[in-house]
Backbone as a chain_set.jsonl record, in Angstrom:
{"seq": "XXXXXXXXXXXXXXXXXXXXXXXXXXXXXXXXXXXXXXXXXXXXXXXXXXXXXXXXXXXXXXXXXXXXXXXXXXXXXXXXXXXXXXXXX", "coords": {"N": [[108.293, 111.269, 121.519], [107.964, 114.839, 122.107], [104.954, 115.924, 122.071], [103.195, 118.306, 122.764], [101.272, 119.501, 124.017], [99.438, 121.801, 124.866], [100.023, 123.7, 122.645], [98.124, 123.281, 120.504], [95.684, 122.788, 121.779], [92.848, 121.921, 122.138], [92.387, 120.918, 119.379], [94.054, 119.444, 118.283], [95.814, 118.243, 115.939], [97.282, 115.436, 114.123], [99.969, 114.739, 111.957], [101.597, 112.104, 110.337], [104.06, 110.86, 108.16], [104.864, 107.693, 107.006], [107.585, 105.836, 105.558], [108.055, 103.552, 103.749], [109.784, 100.023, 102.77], [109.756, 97.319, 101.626], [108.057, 96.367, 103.246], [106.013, 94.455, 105.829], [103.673, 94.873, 107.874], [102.473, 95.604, 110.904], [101.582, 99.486, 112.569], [101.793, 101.321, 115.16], [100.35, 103.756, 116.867], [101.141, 105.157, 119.654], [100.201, 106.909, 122.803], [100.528, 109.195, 125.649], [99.978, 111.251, 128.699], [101.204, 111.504, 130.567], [104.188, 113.707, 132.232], [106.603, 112.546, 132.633], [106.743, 110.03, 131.384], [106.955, 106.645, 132.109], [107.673, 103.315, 130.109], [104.852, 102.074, 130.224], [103.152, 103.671, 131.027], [101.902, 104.249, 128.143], [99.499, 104.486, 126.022], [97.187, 102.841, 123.147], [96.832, 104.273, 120.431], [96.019, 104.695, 117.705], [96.0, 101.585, 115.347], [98.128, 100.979, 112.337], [96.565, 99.272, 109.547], [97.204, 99.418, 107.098], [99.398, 99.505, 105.342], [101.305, 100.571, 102.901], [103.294, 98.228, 101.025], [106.123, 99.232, 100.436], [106.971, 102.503, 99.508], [105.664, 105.616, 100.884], [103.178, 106.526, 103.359], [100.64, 109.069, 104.465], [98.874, 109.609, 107.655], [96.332, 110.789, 109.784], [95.434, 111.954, 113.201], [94.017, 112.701, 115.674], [94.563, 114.082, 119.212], [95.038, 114.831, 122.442], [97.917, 115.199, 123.957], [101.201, 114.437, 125.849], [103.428, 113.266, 124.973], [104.15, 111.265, 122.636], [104.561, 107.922, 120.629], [105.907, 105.559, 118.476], [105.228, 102.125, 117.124], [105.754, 99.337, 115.615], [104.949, 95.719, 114.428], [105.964, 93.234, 112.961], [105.107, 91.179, 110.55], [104.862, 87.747, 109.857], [107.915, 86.657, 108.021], [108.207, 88.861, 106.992], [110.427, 90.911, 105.639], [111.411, 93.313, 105.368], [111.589, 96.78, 106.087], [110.665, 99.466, 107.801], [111.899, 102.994, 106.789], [111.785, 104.965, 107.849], [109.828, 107.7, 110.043], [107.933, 110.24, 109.736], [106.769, 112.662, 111.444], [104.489, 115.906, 112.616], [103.202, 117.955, 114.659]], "CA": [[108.403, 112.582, 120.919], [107.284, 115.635, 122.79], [103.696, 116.463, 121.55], [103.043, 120.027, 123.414], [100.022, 119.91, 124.298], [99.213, 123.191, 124.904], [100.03, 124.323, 121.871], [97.059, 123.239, 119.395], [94.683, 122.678, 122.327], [91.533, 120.837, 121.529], [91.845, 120.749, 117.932], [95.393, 118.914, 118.177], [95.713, 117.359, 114.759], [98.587, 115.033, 113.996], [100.042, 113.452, 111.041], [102.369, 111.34, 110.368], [104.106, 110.154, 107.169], [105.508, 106.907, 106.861], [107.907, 105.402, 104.828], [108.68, 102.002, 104.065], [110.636, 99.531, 101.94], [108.991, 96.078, 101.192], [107.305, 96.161, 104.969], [104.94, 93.917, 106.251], [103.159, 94.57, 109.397], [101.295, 96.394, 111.48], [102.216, 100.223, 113.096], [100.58, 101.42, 116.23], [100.865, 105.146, 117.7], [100.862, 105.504, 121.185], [100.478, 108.525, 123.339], [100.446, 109.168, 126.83], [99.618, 112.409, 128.73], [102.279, 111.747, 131.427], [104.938, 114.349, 132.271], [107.638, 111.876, 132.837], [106.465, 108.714, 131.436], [107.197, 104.834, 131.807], [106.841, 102.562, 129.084], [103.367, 101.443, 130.706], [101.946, 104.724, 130.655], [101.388, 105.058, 126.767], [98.097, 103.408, 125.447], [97.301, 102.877, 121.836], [95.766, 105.871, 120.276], [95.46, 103.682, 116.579], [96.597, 100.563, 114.938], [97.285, 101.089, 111.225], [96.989, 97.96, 109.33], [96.84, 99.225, 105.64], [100.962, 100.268, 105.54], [102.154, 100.037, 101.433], [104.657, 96.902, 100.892], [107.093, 100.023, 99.528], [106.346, 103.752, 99.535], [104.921, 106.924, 101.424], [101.525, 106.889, 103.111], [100.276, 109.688, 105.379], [97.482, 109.403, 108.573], [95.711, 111.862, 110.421], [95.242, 111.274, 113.894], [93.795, 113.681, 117.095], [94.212, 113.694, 120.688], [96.254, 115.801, 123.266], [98.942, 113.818, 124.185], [102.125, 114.795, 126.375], [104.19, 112.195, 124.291], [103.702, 109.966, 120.906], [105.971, 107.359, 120.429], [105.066, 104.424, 117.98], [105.691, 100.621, 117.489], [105.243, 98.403, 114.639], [104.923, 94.487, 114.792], [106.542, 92.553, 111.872], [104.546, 90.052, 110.112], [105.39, 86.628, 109.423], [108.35, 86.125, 106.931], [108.902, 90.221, 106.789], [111.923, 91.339, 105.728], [111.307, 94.598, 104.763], [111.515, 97.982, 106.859], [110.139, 101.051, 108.144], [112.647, 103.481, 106.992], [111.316, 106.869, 108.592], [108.588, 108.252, 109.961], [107.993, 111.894, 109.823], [105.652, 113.42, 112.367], [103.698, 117.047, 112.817], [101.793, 117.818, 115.851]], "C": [[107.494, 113.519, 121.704], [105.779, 115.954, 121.801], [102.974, 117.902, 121.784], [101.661, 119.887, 123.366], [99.212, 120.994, 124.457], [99.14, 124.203, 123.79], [99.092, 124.63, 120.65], [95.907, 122.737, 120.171], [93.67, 121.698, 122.296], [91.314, 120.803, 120.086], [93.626, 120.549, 117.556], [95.375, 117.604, 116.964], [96.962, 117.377, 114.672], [98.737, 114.265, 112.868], [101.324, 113.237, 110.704], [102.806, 110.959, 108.967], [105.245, 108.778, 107.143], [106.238, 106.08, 105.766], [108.192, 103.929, 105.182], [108.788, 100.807, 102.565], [110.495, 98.003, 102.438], [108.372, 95.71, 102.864], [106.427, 95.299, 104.954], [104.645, 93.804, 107.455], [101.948, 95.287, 109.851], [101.756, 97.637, 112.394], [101.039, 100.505, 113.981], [101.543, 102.67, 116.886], [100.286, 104.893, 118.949], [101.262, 106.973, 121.866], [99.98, 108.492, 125.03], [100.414, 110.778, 127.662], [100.445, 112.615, 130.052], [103.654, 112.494, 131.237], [106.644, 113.531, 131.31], [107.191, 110.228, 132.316], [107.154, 107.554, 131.29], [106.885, 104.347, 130.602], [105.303, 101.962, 129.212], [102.259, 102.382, 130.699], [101.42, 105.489, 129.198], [100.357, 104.142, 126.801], [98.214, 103.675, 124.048], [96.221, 103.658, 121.134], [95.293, 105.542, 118.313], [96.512, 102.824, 116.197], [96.486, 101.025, 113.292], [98.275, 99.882, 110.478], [97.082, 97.882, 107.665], [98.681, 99.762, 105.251], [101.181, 99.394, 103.72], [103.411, 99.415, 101.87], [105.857, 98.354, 100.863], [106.558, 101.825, 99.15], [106.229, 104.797, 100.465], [103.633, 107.177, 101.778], [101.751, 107.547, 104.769], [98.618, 109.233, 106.266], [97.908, 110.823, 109.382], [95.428, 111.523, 111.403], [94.924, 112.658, 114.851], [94.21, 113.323, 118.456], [95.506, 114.823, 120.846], [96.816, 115.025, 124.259], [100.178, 114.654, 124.858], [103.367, 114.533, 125.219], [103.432, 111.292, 123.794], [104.707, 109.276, 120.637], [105.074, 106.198, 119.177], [106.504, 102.824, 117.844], [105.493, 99.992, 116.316], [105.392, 96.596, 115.212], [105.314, 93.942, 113.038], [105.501, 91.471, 111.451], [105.362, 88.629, 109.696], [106.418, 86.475, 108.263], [108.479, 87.974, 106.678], [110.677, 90.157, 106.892], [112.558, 92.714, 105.326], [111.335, 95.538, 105.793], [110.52, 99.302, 107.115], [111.718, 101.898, 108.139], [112.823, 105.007, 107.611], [109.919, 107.044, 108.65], [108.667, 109.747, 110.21], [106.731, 112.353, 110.733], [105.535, 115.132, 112.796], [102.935, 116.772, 113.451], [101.274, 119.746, 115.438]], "O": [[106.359, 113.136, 121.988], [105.986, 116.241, 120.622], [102.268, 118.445, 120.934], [101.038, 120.317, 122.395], [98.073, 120.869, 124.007], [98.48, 125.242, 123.818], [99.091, 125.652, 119.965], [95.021, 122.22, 119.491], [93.981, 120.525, 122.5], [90.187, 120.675, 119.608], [94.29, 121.264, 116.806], [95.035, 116.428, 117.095], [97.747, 118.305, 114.865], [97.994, 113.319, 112.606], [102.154, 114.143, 110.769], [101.808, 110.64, 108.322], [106.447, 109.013, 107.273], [105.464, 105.566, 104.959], [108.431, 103.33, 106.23], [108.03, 100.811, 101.595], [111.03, 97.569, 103.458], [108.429, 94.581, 103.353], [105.842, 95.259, 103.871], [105.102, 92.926, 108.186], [100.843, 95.479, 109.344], [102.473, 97.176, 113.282], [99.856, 100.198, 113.835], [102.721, 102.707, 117.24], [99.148, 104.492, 119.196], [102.151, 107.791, 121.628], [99.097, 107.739, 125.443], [101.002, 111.606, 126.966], [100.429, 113.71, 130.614], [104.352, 112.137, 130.288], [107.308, 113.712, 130.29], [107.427, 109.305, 133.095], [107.951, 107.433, 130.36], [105.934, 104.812, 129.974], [104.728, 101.441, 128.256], [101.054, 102.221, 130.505], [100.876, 106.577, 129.01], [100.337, 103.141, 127.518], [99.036, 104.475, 123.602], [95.003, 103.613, 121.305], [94.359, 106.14, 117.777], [97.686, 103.034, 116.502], [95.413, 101.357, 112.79], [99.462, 99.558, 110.509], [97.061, 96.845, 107.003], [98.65, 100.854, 104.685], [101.198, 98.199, 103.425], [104.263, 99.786, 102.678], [106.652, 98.096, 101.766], [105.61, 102.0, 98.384], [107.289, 104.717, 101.086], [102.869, 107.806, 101.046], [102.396, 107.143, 105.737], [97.606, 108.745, 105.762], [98.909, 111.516, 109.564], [94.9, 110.424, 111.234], [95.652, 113.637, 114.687], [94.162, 112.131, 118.762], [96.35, 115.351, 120.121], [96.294, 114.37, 125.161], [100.223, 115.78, 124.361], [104.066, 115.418, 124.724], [102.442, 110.694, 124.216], [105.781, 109.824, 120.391], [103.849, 106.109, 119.092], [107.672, 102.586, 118.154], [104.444, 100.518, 115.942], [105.899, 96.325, 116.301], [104.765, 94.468, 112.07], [105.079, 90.849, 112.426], [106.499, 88.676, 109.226], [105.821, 86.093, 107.257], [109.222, 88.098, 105.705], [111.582, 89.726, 107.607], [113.709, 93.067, 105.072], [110.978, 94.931, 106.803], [109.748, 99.838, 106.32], [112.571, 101.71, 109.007], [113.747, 105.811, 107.731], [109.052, 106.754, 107.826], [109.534, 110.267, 110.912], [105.621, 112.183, 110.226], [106.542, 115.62, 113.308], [102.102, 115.871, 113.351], [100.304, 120.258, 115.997]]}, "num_chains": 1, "name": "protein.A"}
């Protein structure tokens, strides 16, 4: 997702709301400050490991970032989803 950098400068606050429907895992934003980037040029900008089984929980996150993409990792025996995430830069 484009992030615009330019646009909120050094006081680039981002948040995110995630939904999700009996989930178990772990989500991880990544951001990268490359034009054109590879998958190799994001790094992990946080891991969040507190995600409700079922629900709506928002995070707050900084940095000036080109592009934000994110990832989750499934836990053992998940069978549950991430059904949207909503993001504001």
């Amino acid at each position: 997702i484009q992030a615009y950098p330019g646009q909120n400068n050094n006081d680039a606050l981002h948040t995110i709301a995630v939904y999700t429907s009996g989930f178990s895992g772990t989500l991880k934003i990544l951001g990268t400050m490359a034009t054109t980037p590879a998958s190799t040029d994001f790094f992990t900008v946080s891991t969040i490991t507190d995600l409700p089984s079922t629900g709506i929980k928002y995070y707050n996150f900084t940095g000036v970032y080109q592009f934000v993409k994110f990832s989750w990792d499934n836990a053992t025996g998940n069978t549950g989803t991430i059904d949207k995430i909503l993001y504001r830069q």
